[in-house]
C-alpha angles and dihedrals in degrees: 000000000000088000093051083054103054085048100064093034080061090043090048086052098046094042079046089052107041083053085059100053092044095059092042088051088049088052101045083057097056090047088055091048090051088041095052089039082054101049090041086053089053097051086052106046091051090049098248084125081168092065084041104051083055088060105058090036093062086046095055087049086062101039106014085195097053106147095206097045083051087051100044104044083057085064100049089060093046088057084050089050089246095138092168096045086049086045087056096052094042083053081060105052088052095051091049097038109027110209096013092163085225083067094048098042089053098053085046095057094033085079095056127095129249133048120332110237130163128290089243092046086055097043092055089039094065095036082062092047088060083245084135099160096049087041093057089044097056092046082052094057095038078055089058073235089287120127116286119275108232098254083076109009091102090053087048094052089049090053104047097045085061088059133089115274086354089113118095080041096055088049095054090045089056093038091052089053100048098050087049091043111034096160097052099093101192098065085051079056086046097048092043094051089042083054091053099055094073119058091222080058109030106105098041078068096048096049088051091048085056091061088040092052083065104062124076094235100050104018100104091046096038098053091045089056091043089061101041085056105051075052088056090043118127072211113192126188090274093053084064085105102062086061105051088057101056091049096050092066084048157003109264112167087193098046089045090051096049081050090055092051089051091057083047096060115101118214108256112244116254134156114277096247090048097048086056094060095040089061093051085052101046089051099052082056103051087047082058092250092139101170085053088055100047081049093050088043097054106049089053089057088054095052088042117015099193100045098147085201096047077045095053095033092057086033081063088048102053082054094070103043080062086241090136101165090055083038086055102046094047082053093052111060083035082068100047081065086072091249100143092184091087098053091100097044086050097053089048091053090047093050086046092053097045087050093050087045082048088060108056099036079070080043092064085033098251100142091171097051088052089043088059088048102052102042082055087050092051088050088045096049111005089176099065112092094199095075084037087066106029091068092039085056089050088054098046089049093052086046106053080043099060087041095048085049096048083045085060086038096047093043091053087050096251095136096151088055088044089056093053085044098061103033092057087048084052088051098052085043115029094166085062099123085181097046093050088048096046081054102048083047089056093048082048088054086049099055087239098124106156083064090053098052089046093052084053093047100052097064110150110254099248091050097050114097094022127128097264101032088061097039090051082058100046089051091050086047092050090039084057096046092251099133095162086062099045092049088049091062095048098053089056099063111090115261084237086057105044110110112202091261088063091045095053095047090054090054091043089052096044087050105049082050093058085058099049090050091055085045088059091040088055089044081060093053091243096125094159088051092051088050095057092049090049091047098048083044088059100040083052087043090054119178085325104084113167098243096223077057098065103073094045082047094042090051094049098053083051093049087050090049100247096127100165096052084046093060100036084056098043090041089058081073101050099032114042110096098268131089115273120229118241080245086056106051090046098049084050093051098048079062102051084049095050094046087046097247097155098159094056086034096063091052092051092047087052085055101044082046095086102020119122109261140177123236098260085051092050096056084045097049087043082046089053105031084054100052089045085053088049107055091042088063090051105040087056109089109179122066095236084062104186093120128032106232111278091035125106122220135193121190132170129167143147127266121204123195133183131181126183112224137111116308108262095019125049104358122105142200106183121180128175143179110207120188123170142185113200101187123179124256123166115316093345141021144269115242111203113171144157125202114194098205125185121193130196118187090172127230128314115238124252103234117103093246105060089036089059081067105062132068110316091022129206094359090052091047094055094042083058098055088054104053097238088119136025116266101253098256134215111339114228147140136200129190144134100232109198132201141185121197143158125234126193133157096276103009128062123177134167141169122187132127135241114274111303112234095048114121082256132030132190142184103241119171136147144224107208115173118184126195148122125273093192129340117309095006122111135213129204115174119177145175133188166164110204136167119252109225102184098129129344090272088060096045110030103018122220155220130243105218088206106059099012089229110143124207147150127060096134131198137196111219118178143064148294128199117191118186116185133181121195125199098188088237085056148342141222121204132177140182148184134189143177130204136183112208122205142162150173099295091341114133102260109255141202127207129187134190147200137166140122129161145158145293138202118194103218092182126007121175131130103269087047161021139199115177128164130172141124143286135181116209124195124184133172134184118201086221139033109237104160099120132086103231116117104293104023113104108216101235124113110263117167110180082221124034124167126175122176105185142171104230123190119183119192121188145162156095148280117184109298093352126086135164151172130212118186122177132155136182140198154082134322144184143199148161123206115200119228108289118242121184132199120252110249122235103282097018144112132242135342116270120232126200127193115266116244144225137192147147121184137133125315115208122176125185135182140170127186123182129178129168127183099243079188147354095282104023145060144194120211143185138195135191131181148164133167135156087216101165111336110343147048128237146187114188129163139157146200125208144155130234130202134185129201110210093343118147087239087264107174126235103274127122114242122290095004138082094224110126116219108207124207110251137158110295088232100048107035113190098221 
């Protein structure tokens, strides 16, 4: 027992101890991760954003989720003027932490005009600017509304203890910061002037700026606040001495003077036992006990109600309980005594209290009401900053309001309301630098720019020179394309003054003035001269290239002839790990258009395709995606299209075929495999390819009837029933057919065989020119010997078991002429052809055809075409062969066949996608003879079937879509059906297409947006 004990007493300890070290461990890491948020923040805060980037990065490899390290590192791109860098780690920090106000705060300013800059620039911005309340809110939000971290918790504390009802915040923050970090000297200088800014509280500052005027880190400031404050100082007889002490380290008129007036003073009457108890009180107070003097006070006020000292003493306290109404009142009736010393206590109660009504008057949202209040605040103590900024809050409120509203106003094309909007705002705030420039923006929009240059020049006299007077015109001059302007203002901002926004536009308008100057240079004639300019631009420029600079730049090395540092300049944009703007990419692609980079072109145009765009970008991305269009059909010479000549191309896909029909007979399952090289020789190309093709007819069934019908006929058929011979079996046929031709812009030929492997093979080609009689009048002569495919009979061939006879395998020898003329409002076309049909032991055919009609483009561009019109088609065969029975031929052959359809045909192109959809409808018409088939070897008599007629309804439907995967291959897909004559049929097909060193042109003949699609050799879609 006493073992097991002492085991689990061993076992208690190490699982003790392992949850300590866990936790300690646990600990220790989220030391490390505040450590690491902290030391980003000061790095930050001091402007090193490269120390800080390490920070934050160290922390995301930690905690790939950190809140801080994603917002920070947003903000270091926004310091480097990468605003969609900045964008993309500010998407990720949403998509970790839903609803993080810096997300939201970003998205919210993103929409604003004017130069990004960091969350921390703007926050002091507008702290310089005396914007306190919208100062303290940002750092709030940069905070994640957690406590300060130390880098800036000191310029926090500063700030809200200059805000209204931020005092007492502002004081426990100092205080919290001295007590933690009683070395650091300069929150002990933070925390004394705080003290002095409040009267309850005023010379417990005074007495700890004396310490701090003492020592060498803190002695100037220290003694300038020290001062200020004895000027502030409610004094009484007993503050003498903090006079006299700060005279005697140096020489102060002012200070002296407020001394004298203290020795003036005579002491007020009051009875003897009330006098006792005054002095106690005022003491308390002045030792800060603040409960002990209200009793004290009091009890004054209850042995003599209308002691103007016990009035004034408890007025003092109620100061510094912040009650000012009940502080102003007390002092109040102290003063009606005659006793001037509380004049200034009173008038600080009575700001105090305006302040507090002013409060709550925003609270209730009566703007007007606080905005009263506080103007009657700044006349009653101009000094005091907290109803300053308050008002100038108020203002700033009302006027981002009234600009938030005309941007709503400006983007739903409501200019005029915009206008209203804004002049009333300028009237309300004349000193607005942004609302002024928002309104000279919308008279811009207007046209009406003699408004917009007075509204600018009427700038009120206190408000013209400064910062953001001059940057507001330097943003209208830049808005208008007057660089030179913009740069002259600029220039004209102190450098102390200058925030990073107004930095990187000076560098963006410098720059886009190098380029222009290049451009004038080039117009001279004097290129080498333009390429020095633009080299000596980009060694000033650095590492640190305005992004809106790099296009201009970009287009002025391609004017001077130097492409590849064009593109090395314009593909920084595009390429260099950050997301890329719309204006970016266009300006990118403008390039690429201009240096001829057609391949790299067409994937930047499919992703512009669906980018959000205004309406100016649009025009120019129509303007852009059409002459591209444009140049590709010119640039293809052949009309299969699909390379352009010199360039190699290697395609393979799958073909897919289905006729109905009797099993055995006329159905069909056709499947191919089609794969093609077009090399290029001379003015054209050579075409090698190999299609593997597998066919299934199915089986034949078993009843005397449908077996009369195949190979050796009725006597077969009887032999069969009988069992004196096999049934035939499932028909297929299985072969790879292969082929060799030459393409060039006006002469096609070809040689190759079916499939070998097939039951009967057979040489087919082909001889195809192509050319213009006249203009506008086309020529299409062809001749040919091509496979009839019509059912596996008339492609394969096949065998009849029974009687061991073979036939089938037919061919179509013969020629075609089309002749075409084409009015541009509308075309006619016509053809004839003659063919003569023969096969292995198939009755030897002649077909003959005639048709032509008629077209009307509905829409014709370059990206596009939509065309509809009619055509009558009439055919004739001097035999009916449809049947399967030794010597038919198994191919559809009225002796009569008539089709009047409706045809459209909609093709074109968008980006990396084309297409093609043909479809007709109509009637035809047909007449098969009686049907007479030769006796097979062995056998009896012929076999005669009944003649048909029929006329119905002829439908015809294809799809074709292709779209560039990338910028040298493509992936395609067809799909068809139609009834045309006496069967119905689905086909479709995949493939993919790949071209070497093509300029990702996409598969359309010249001059035209019809797609040709790749397709099997034998059974050709359209």
């Amino acid at each position: 027992m006493p073992c097991r004990a002492a085991r689990l007493t061993r076992l208690v300890c190490l699982a003790a101890c392992c949850a300590l070290g866990a936790a300690g461990l646990a600990a220790a890491q989220g030391d490390a991760r505040t450590a690491l948020a902290e030391q980003g923040l000061y790095w930050q805060s001091l402007g090193r954003f490269e120390l800080a980037e390490a920070s934050w990065r160290k922390l995301l490899s930690a905690d790939p989720r950190s809140a801080d390290a994603l917002y920070g590192m947003s903000q270091v791109e926004l310091a480097r003027g990468n605003a969609e860098a900045a964008r993309g780690w500010i998407a990720r920090l949403g998509a970790a932490h839903p609803g993080d106000p810096r997300a939201i705060q970003f998205e919210a300013r993103s929409r604003q005009s004017g130069a990004q800059a960091t969350d921390l620039q703007l926050a002091r911005s507008a702290a310089r600017a005396g914007r306190t309340a919208e100062a303290v809110q940002m750092y709030r939000t940069i905070f994640n509304n957690r406590p300060p971290p130390e880098p800036l918790a000191l310029e926090f504390y500063q700030l809200v203890g200059a805000s209204p009802g931020g005092w007492d915040e502002a004081r426990l923050g100092l205080e919290s910061l001295v007590k933690d970090k009683p070395g650091h000297p300069d929150y002990k200088l933070a925390l004394a002037q705080l003290q002095t800014y409040r009267e309850p509280t005023r010379r417990e500052g005074i007495r700890s700026l004396v310490d701090l005027s003492r020592q060498a880190a803190t002695a100037t400031a220290a003694r300038a606040s020290w001062r200020q404050a004895l000027l502030w100082l409610d004094a009484r007889a007993a503050d003498a001495a903090l006079y006299r002490d700060y005279l005697a380290t140096q020489s102060d008129p002012a200070v002296a003077q407020r001394l004298q007036a203290l020795a003036e003073t005579r002491p007020v009457d009051a009875r003897p036992a009330v006098a006792d108890r005054l002095g106690p009180a005022f003491a308390a107070l002045d030792r800060g006990e603040v409960p002990d003097a209200e009793r004290r006070f009091s009890e004054v006020l209850r042995q003599q109600p209308g002691n103007a000292d016990a009035q004034g003493g408890l007025g003092l306290v109620r100061l510094r309980q912040q009650r000012f109404a009940q502080a102003q009142a007390l002092l109040e009736q102290a003063s009606k005594a005659g006793a001037r010393k509380w004049a200034s206590a009173l008038r600080s109660a009575t700001y105090w209290n305006l302040v507090g009504q002013a409060g709550a008057a925003r609270d209730r949202n009566d703007p007007s009401a606080a905005r009263s209040l506080l103007e009657r605040a700044v006349r009653l103590e101009p000094r005091e900053s907290a109803a300053r900024n308050a008002l100038a809050d108020l203002r700033l409120e009302a006027g981002e309001l009234a600009r938030a509203q005309a941007r709503r106003q400006g983007e739903a094309g409501d200019l005029a309301g915009a206008q209203r909007t804004l002049e009333d705002a300028l009237g309300s705030n004349p000193d607005s630098s942004w609302i002024r420039h928002d309104l000279a923006l919308v008279y811009r929009r207007q046209g009406l720019e003699a408004q917009a240059r007075r509204v600018m020049e009427s700038v009120p006299a206190s408000q013209r020179g400064t910062p953001d007077d001059l940057y507001t015109r330097a943003l209208l001059a830049a808005d208008a394309g007057d660089r030179a302007g913009g740069l002259h203002y600029l220039e004209h901002i102190p450098a102390a003054s200058r925030r990073p926004e107004m930095m990187q536009l000076q560098r963006r308008l410098w720059a886009l003035e190098q380029a222009q100057r290049a451009r004038d240079l080039l117009s001279q004639g004097q290129a080498d001269a333009a390429r020095d300019l633009l080299a000596r631009t980009e060694s000033t420029l650095g590492t640190d290239i305005p992004r809106d600079a790099f296009g201009p730049l970009a287009l002025a090395y391609a004017d001077a002839g130097d492409t590849a540092r064009a593109l090395s300049l314009s593909r920084q944009l595009a390429s260099n790990g950050e997301p890329s703007s719309v204006a970016d990419r266009l300006q990118h692609a403008s390039l690429l258009f201009k240096t001829n980079q057609d391949a790299e072109l067409a994937a930047v145009l499919e992703q512009l395709r669906t980018a959000d765009m205004t309406g100016a970008q649009r025009k120019d991305f129509e303007a852009l995606r059409t002459g591209y269009d444009a140049r590709q059909a010119g640039a293809r010479q052949t009309a299969g299209g699909d390379v352009a000549a010199g360039n190699p191309a290697l395609a393979a896909g799958g073909v897919y075929r289905r006729r109905g029909g009797e099993p055995g007979l006329g159905r069909l399952s056709d499947k191919q495999i089609a794969i093609e090289a077009r090399l290029p020789l001379g003015a054209g190309r050579l075409v090698l390819g190999a299609t593997p093709t597998e066919l299934d007819a199915g089986t034949l069934a078993p009843d005397l009837a449908t077996a009369s019908r195949f190979g050796g006929g009725a006597q077969a058929a009887q032999l069969q029933s009988t069992g004196a011979v096999a049934a035939p079996g499932s028909q297929t046929a299985r072969g790879v057919g292969l082929s060799v031709g030459y393409e060039s812009p006006s002469l096609d030929a070809s040689i190759g065989t079916t499939p070998l492997g097939f039951a009967e093979t057979n040489v087919i080609g082909n001889l195809t020119y192509r050319g213009q009689l006249a203009d506008q009048v086309s020529l299409k002569a062809d001749l040919s010997r091509r496979p009839v495919t019509d059912s596996l009979l008339s492609f394969a061939g096949t065998r009849d078991p029974r009687t061991g006879v073979r036939w089938g395998g037919v061919v179509a020898s013969g020629g075609r002429l089309d002749l075409g003329r084409d009015f541009e409002a509308w075309g006619i076309y016509g053809y004839g052809s003659a063919h003569s049909i023969t096969g292995r032991h198939v009755t030897t055919n002649s077909r003959y055809e005639l048709g032509g009609g008629v077209y009307l483009p509905l829409s014709r561009n370059a990206s596009s075409s939509l065309t509809v019109g009619a055509n009558l088609d009439l055919l004739s065969y001097d035999k009916n062969l449809s049947q399967f029975t030794y010597g038919q031929g198994g191919y559809f052959s009225p002796q009569r066949y008539a089709s009047l359809t409706l045809p459209l045909d909609w093709s074109g192109r968008d980006g990396r996608m084309a297409w093609r959809l043909n479809a007709s409808i109509g009637v035809q018409s047909f007449r098969e003879d009686p049907v007479s088939s030769l006796p097979a070897s062995g056998t009896a008599a012929f076999t005669t079937l009944a003649g048909t007629r029929r006329t119905g309804l002829a439908y015809n439907f294809a799809a074709i879509v292709e779209y560039q995967i990338a910028p040298q291959l493509y992936l395609g897909g067809a799909l068809g059906f139609n009834n045309a004559r006496d069967y119905r049929q689905v086909s479709g097909n995949a493939y993919l297409r790949y071209l070497f060193g093509s300029s990702g042109s996409q598969n359309v003949p010249a001059g035209s947006t019809t797609l040709k699609p790749f397709s099997s050799p034998y059974t050709p879609l359209l």
